[in-house]
LUMKEPA-693182 format. One record per residue (C-alpha): residue number from 1; residue in one letter; x, y, z. Coordinates in steps of 0.5 Angstrom, whole numbers. Layout:
N
num|residu|xx|yy|zz
NUM|A|X|Y|Z
...
//
This chain:
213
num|residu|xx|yy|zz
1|X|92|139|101
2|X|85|142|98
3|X|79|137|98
4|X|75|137|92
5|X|68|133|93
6|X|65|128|88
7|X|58|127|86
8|X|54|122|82
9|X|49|125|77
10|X|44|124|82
11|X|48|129|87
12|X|50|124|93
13|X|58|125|95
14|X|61|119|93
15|X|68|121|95
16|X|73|127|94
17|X|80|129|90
18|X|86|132|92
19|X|90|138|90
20|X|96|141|92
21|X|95|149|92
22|X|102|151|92
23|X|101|148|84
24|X|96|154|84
25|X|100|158|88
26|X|100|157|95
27|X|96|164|97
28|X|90|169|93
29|X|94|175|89
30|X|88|179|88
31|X|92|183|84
32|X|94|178|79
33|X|86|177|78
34|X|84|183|78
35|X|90|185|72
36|X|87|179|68
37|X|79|181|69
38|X|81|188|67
39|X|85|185|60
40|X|80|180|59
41|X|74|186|59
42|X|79|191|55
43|X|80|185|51
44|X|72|185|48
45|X|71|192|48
46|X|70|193|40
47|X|73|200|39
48|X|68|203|35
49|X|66|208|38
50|X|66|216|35
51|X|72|220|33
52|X|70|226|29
53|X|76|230|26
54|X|74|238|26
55|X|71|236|18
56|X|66|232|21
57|X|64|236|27
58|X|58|240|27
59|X|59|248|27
60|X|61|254|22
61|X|67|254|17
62|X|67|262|19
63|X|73|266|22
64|X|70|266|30
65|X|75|273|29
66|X|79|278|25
67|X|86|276|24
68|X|89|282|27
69|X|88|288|31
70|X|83|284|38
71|X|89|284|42
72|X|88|276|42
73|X|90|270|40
74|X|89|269|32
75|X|83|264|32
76|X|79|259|25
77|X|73|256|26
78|X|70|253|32
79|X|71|246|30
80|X|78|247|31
81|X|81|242|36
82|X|83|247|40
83|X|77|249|43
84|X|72|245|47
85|X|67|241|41
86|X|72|242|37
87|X|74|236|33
88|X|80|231|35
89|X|86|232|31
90|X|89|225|31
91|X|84|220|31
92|X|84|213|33
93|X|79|209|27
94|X|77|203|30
95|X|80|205|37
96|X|84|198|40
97|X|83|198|48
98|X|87|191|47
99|X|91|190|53
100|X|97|184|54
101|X|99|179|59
102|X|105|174|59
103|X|102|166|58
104|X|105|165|65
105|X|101|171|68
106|X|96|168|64
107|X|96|160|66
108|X|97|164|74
109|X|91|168|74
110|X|87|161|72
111|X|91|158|77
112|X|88|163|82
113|X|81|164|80
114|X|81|156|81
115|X|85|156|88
116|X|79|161|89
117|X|74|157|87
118|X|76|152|91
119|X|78|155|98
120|X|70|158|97
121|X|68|151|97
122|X|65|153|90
123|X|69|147|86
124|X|66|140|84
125|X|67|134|81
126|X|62|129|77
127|X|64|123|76
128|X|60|118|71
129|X|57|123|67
130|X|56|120|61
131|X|50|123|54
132|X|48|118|49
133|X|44|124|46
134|X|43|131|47
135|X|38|132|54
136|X|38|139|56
137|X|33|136|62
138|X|37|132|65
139|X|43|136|65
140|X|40|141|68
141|X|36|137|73
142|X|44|134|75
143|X|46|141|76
144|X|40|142|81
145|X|43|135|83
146|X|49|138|85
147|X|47|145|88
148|X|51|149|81
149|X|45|150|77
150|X|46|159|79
151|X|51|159|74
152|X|58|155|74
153|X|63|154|69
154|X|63|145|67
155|X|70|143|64
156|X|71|137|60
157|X|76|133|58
158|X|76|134|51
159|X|71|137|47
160|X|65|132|49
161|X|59|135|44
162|X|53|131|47
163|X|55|134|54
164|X|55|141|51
165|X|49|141|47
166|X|47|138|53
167|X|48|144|57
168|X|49|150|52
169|X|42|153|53
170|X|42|153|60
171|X|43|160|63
172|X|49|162|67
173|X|53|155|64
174|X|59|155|61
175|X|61|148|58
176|X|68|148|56
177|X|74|144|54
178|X|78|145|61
179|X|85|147|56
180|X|81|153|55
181|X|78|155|62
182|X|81|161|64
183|X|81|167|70
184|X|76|171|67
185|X|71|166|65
186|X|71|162|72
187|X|70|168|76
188|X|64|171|73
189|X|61|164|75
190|X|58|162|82
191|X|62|154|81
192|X|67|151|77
193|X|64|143|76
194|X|69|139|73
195|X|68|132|70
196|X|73|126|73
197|X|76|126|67
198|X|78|133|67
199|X|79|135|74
200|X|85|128|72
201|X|87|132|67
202|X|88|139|70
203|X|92|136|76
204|X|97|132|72
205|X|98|138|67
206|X|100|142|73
207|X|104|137|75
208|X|107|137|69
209|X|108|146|68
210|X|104|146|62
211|X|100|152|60
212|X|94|147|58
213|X|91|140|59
//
């Protein structure tokens, strides 16, 4: 079992949380992580980069040479696929760098970036948090509070819209709802902070073998 500390808003550890990690797979498979990151990279490129055909290429429509007579291969112009510079004869517009992965390799890469945020001691809890209105000041001076104010991803229950409104100007922090988090989004942060709520919610839906909350 994995201990998970909790803290109040102020950052005093007012207990802890356990977890099974063999409902987040036991041991790390680096490679299933690194699938997913590569993916969710892949994922966001645009693919609107340049593919000229040999009518868009720039250079001369002239025969480089005479048909026949040179002993050579018979040869167009220079924007001819064939040749260096030339144009691409099949090209891809836009171009899909999209890549897939199976929903169940896609919730077992989150289980693992979360096993690694937890054996990291990179994993918190915060319990009691709770925003009448939108304060980015006291969000943030909470983060501090809690040491993740470098950069975490916050999981809540649910869509809370004061807490996202509360925290969605600060650099490096992600407020999300915890059936969306996934590998790539936990990974690119220092520490994933889950409300008690959440964290409640996440366990039970691994108990349950859901692939979200």
């Amino acid at each position: 079992m994995l201990n998970v500390p909790v803290y109040n808003e102020s950052g005093e550890q007012i207990g802890q949380e356990q977890i099974d990690e063999a409902l987040l797979g036991g041991e790390l498979n680096a490679a299933l992580l690194k699938q997913a990151v590569v993916m969710y990279h892949a994922n966001r490129r645009q693919g609107t980069v340049a593919q000229k055909t040999r009518g868009e290429v720039e250079g001369s429509t002239r025969k480089l040479f005479r048909q026949k007579g040179t002993g050579r291969a018979r040869m167009g112009t220079v924007r001819t696929p064939v040749r260096r510079g030339g144009g691409n004869a099949f090209p891809r517009k836009p171009r899909d760098f999209r890549q897939a992965m199976p929903k169940k390799m896609r919730r077992q890469a989150r289980n693992q970036a979360v096993l690694a945020k937890l054996q990291s001691d990179a994993a918190k809890i915060v319990e009691g948090l709770s925003f009448e209105e939108p304060k980015t000041k006291r969000f943030a001076a909470m983060l501090r509070a809690i040491g993740a104010d470098r950069g975490c991803v916050f999981a809540t229950k649910g869509v809370d819209g004061m807490l996202y409104k509360s925290g969605r100007n600060i650099p490096k922090a992600e407020i999300m709802n915890v059936a969306d988090l996934n590998a790539f989004d936990i990974l690119s942060r220092r520490s994933l902070v889950f409300t008690r709520e959440a964290f409640e919610a996440f366990r039970e839906s691994l108990a349950a073998g859901k692939v979200g909350v």
